[in-house]
C-alpha positions as CSV (number, residue, x, y, z in Angstrom):
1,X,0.0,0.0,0.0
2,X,1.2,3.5,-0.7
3,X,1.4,6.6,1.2
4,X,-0.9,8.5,-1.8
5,X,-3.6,7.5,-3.9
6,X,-4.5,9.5,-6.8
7,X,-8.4,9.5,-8.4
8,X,-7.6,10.0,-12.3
9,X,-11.2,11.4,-14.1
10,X,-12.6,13.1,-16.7
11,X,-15.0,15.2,-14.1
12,X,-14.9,16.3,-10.9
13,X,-17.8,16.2,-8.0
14,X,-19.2,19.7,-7.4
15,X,-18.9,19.0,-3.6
16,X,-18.2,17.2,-0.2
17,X,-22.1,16.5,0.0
18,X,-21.8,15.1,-3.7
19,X,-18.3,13.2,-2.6
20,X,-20.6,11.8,0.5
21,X,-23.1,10.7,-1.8
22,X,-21.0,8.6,-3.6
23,X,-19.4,7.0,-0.6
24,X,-23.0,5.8,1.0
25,X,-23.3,4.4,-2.8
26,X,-20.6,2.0,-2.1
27,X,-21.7,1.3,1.4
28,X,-19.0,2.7,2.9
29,X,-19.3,3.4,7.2
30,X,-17.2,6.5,5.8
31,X,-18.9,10.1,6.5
32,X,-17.3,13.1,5.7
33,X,-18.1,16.6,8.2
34,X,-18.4,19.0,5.7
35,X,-20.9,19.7,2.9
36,X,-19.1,22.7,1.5
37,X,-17.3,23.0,-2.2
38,X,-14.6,20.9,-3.2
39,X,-11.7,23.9,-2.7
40,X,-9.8,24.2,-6.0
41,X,-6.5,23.8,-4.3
42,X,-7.6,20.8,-1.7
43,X,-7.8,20.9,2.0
44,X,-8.2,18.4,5.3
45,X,-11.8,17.1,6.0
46,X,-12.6,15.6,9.6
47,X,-14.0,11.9,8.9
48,X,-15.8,9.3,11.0
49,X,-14.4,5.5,10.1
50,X,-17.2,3.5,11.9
51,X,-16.6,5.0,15.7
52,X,-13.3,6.0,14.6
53,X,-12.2,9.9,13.9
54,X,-9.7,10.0,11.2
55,X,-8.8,12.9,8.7
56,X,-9.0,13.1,4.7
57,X,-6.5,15.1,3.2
58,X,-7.0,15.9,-0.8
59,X,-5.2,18.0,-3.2
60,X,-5.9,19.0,-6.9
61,X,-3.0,18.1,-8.9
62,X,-2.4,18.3,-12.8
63,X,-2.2,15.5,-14.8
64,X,0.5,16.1,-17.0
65,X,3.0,16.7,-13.9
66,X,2.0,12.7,-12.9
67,X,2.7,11.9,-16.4
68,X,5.8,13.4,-16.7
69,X,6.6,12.2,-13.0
70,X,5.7,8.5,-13.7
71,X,6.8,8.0,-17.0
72,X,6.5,4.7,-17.7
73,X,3.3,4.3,-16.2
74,X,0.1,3.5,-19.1
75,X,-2.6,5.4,-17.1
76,X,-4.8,4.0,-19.9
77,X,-5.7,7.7,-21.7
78,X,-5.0,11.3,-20.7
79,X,-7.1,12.1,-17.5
80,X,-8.4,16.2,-16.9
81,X,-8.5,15.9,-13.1
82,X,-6.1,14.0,-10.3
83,X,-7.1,14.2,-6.7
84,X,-4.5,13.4,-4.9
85,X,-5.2,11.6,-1.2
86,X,-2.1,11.2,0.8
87,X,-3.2,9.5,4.3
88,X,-1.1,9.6,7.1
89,X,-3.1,8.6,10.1
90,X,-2.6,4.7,10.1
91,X,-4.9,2.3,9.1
92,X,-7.9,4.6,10.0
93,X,-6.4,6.6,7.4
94,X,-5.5,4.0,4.8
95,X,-8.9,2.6,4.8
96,X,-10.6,5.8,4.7
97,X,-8.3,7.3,2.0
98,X,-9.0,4.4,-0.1
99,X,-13.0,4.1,0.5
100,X,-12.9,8.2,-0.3
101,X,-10.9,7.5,-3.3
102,X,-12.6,4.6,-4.9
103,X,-16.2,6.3,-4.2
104,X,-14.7,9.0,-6.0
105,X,-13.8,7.6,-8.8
106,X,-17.0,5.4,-9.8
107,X,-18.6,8.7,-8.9
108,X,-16.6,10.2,-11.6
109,X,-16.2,7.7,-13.9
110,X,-12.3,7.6,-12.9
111,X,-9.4,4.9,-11.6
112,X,-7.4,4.9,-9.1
113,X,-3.6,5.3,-8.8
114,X,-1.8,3.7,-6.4
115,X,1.7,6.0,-6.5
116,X,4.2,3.6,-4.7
117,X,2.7,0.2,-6.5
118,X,2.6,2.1,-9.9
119,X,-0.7,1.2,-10.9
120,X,-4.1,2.2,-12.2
121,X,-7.0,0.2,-10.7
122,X,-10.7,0.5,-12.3
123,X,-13.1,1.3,-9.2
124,X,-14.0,-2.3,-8.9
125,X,-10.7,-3.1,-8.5
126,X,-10.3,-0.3,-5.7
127,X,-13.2,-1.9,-4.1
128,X,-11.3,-5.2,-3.6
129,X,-8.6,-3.3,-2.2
130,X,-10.8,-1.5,0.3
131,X,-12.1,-5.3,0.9
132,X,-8.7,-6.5,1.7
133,X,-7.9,-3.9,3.6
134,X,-10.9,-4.3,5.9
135,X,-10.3,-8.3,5.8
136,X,-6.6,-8.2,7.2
137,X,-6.8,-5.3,9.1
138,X,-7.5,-7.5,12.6
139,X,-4.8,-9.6,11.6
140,X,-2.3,-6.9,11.3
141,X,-3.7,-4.4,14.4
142,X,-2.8,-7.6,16.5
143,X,0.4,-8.1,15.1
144,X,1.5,-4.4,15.6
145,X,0.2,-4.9,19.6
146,X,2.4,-8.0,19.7
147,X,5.6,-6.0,18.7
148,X,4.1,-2.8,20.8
149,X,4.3,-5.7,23.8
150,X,7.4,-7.2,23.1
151,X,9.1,-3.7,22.7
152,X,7.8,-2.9,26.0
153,X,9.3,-6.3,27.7
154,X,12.8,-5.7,26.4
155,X,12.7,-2.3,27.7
């Protein structure tokens, strides 16, 4: 998993209220505070993962600076809009960064680029990722207590 997704599209939601839309759509327990415009420039939305608080941080970017950057990726065509989501609060924000992103994205008729994996995924393909990610997520919270423990023994 990377650090930053990106949603490639042709169009862009008009705003959060549209973006939360889309995310109830995909039955996501994601819910975004804030029912303003999309900013031009991006900014940091306060989210609620299930009885979690997490942020969403999003950024317009242009689509010929990705190309450029990633050159021998095939995004598949030459995309108008990339929203960039870096996440940066642990799984809480991996999980919501990805739900936000793939919502996004069928909203929008989009993919999905994963930065550090250099790849596109189709929203259905996000959506198994966010399945994943849900799936192992006990598995790996338990293993990061174990080391949490054992680091805390040694000491």
């Amino acid at each position: 998993m990377s650090i930053e997704i990106s949603v490639l599209s042709n169009a862009r939601l008009g705003s959060i209220a549209e973006w939360q839309k889309a995310i109830e759509g995909e039955g996501f327990p994601l819910r975004l505070h804030h029912s303003d415009g999309l900013d031009g420039q991006g900014g940091s939305l306060a989210a609620q993962l299930r009885d979690r608080s997490t942020n969403i941080e999003y950024r317009f970017e242009d689509f010929d600076h990705l190309r450029h950057f990633y050159k021998g990726i095939d995004f598949g065509q030459h995309w108008k809009h990339v929203l960039a989501i870096p996440w940066i609060h642990g799984f809480d924000g991996l999980t919501a960064a990805w739900m936000a992103a793939t919502a996004y994205a069928r909203a929008t008729g989009g993919a999905v680029f994963d930065l550090q994996e250099g790849k596109v995924f189709t929203p259905a393909e996000a959506l198994e990722i966010v399945q994943d990610i849900d799936r192992t997520r006990p598995e790996v919270e338990a293993t990061l207590r174990n080391l949490k423990q054992q680091r805390a023994v040694r000491r």
